[in-house]
C-alpha positions in Angstrom: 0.0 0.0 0.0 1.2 3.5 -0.9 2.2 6.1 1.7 -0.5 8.7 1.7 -0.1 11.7 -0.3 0.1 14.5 2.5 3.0 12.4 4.6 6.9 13.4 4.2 9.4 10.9 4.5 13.1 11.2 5.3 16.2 10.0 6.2 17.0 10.1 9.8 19.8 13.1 9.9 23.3 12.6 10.3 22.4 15.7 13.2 20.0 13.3 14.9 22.5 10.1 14.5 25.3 12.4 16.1 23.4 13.5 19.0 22.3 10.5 20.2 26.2 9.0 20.3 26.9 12.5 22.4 23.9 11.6 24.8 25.2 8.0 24.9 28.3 8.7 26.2 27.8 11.5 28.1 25.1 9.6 30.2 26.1 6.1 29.4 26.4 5.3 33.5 23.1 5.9 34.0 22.0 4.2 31.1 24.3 1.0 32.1 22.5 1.2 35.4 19.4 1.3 33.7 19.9 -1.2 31.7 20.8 -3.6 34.8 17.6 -2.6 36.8 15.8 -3.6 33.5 17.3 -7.0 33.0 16.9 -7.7 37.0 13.1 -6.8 36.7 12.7 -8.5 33.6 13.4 -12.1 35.3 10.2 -11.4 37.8 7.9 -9.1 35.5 7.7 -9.7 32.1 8.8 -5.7 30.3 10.7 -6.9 27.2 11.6 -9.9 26.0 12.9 -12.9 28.0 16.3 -13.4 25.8 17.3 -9.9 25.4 20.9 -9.1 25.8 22.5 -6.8 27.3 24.0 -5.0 23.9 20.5 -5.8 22.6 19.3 -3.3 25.2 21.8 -1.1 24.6 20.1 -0.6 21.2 17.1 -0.2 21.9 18.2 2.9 24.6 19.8 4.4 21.6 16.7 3.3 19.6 15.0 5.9 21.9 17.3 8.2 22.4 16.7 8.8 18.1 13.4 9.7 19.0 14.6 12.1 21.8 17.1 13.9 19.5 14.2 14.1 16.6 11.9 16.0 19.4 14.5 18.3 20.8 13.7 21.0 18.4 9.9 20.9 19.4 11.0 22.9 22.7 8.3 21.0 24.4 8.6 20.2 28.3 5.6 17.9 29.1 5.5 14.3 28.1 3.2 11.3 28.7 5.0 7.9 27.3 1.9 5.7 26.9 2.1 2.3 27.0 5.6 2.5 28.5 6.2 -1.3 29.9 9.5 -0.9 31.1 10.1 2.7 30.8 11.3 2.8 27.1 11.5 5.4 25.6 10.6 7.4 28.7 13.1 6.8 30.9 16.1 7.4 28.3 14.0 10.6 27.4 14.0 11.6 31.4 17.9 10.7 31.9 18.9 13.4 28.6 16.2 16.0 29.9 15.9 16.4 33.1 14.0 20.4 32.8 11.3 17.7 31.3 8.3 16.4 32.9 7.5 13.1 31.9 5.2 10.5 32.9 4.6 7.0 32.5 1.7 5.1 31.5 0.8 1.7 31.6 -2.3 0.1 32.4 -0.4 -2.9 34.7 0.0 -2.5 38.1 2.9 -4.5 38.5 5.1 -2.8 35.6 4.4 0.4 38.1 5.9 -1.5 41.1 9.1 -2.0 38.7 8.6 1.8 37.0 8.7 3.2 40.3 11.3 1.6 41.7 13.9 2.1 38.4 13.3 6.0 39.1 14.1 5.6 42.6 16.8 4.0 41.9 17.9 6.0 39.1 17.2 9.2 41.0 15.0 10.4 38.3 13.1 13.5 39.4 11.4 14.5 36.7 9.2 11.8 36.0 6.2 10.1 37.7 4.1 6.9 37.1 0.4 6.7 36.1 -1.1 3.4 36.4 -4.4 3.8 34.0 -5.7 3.6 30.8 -3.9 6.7 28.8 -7.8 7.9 27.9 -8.2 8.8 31.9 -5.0 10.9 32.2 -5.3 14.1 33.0 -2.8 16.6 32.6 -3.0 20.2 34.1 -1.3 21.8 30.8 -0.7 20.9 26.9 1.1 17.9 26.7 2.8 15.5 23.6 2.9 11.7 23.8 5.5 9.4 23.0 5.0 5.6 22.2 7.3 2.5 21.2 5.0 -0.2 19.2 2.6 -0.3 22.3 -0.5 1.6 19.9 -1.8 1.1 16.7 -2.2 5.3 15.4 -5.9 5.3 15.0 -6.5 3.6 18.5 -4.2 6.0 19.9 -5.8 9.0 18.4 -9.6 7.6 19.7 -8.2 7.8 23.3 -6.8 10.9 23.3 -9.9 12.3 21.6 -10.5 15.7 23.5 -7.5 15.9 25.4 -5.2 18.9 24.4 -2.1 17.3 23.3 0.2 19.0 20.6 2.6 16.3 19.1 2.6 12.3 19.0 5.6 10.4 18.0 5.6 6.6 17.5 8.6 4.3 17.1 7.1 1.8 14.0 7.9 -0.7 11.3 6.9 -0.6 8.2 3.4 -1.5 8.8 2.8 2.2 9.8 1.3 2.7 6.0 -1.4 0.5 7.0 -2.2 2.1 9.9 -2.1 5.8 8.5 -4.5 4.8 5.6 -7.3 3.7 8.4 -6.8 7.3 10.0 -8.6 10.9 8.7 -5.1 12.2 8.1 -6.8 15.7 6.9 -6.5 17.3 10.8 -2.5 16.7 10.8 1.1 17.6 9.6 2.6 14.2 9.5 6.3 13.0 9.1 8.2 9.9 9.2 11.6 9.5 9.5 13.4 5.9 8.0 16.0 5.3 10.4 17.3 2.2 8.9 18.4 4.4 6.5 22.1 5.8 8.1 21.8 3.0 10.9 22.9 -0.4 9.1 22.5 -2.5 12.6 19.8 -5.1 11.7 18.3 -4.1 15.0 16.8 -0.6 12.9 16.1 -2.3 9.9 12.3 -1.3 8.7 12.1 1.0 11.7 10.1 4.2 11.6 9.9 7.5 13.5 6.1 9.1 12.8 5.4 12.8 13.8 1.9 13.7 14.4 0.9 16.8 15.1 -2.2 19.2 15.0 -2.9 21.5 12.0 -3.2 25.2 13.9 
């Protein structure tokens, strides 16, 4: 199926690729303590897969970290990363800006347990937990959302029907086509980013950035 007309697809910017290696090493002790909390949790709760590696975690925190870079420009200070499991991509976003306010969402109660205790841990202080579905949230200012394959767009979009959010950006595959041409697409500026594009890993290969975001 054909990307829709009114969407603009790119290459992930050798800008973007740059800033994330400057994050990673600037901040790579708290992400290797991240990383460790996650893999300990993992064994009790199920947040990401059973077999993933160390260095396989390691990219998907830089995974999310390309998202983080791609939004910096956006100036925006509120988050809500919906569907967060074990804190990706929030808790990456969180470590690199700290001014932010982030929260994240999951509808488990037990992946809140583990949430709450990685912050604490982490000494996040910028970020809280919220333990409900994301259509209940309620957020005292204008707020973007953040998601990493844990919505399909159009169900996304029902649930946050009303609230006054200002951007969206998923982490996809390829299958985001599909799920744009079941969407009204007329309300929205929409861009995707290929990031398999300048990141030959096989972990990025057919990955996707979307960009939603309101038509003023």
């Amino acid at each position: 199926m054909a990307t829709p007309s009114n969407v603009i697809v790119e290459n992930v910017s050798r800008e973007t690729l740059g800033r994330v290696d400057e994050w990673y090493q600037t901040k790579i002790a708290e992400f290797e303590q991240y990383g460790q909390l996650l893999l300990w949790w993992n064994r009790k709760v199920n947040l990401v897969s059973r077999d993933l590696s160390a260095e396989e975690l390691r990219l998907h925190i830089k995974h999310c970290l390309l998202l983080a870079a791609y939004v910096e420009p956006l100036h925006e200070t509120h988050w809500v990363d919906t569907g967060t499991g074990g804190g990706l991509p929030g808790i990456p976003f969180s470590i690199v800006f700290p001014m932010a306010e982030v929260v994240l969402n999951d509808v488990v109660e037990k992946k809140g347990v583990v949430l709450r205790d990685m912050i604490r841990k982490l000494d996040i202080s910028n970020t809280r937990v919220e333990i409900m579905d994301i259509a209940r949230i309620s957020m005292d200012t204008p707020f973007s959302v953040m998601t990493k394959h844990a919505f399909k767009i159009k169900d996304l979009l029902e649930r946050l029907s009303g609230k006054d959010w200002k951007h969206l950006v998923f982490l996809k595959g390829a299958d985001y086509i599909d799920e744009l041409n079941s969407v009204d697409l007329s309300p929205y500026k929409i861009r995707v980013l290929f990031l398999e594009s300048t990141k030959p890993e096989s972990f990025f290969k057919g990955k996707y950035l979307l960009h939603l975001c309101q038509i003023d």
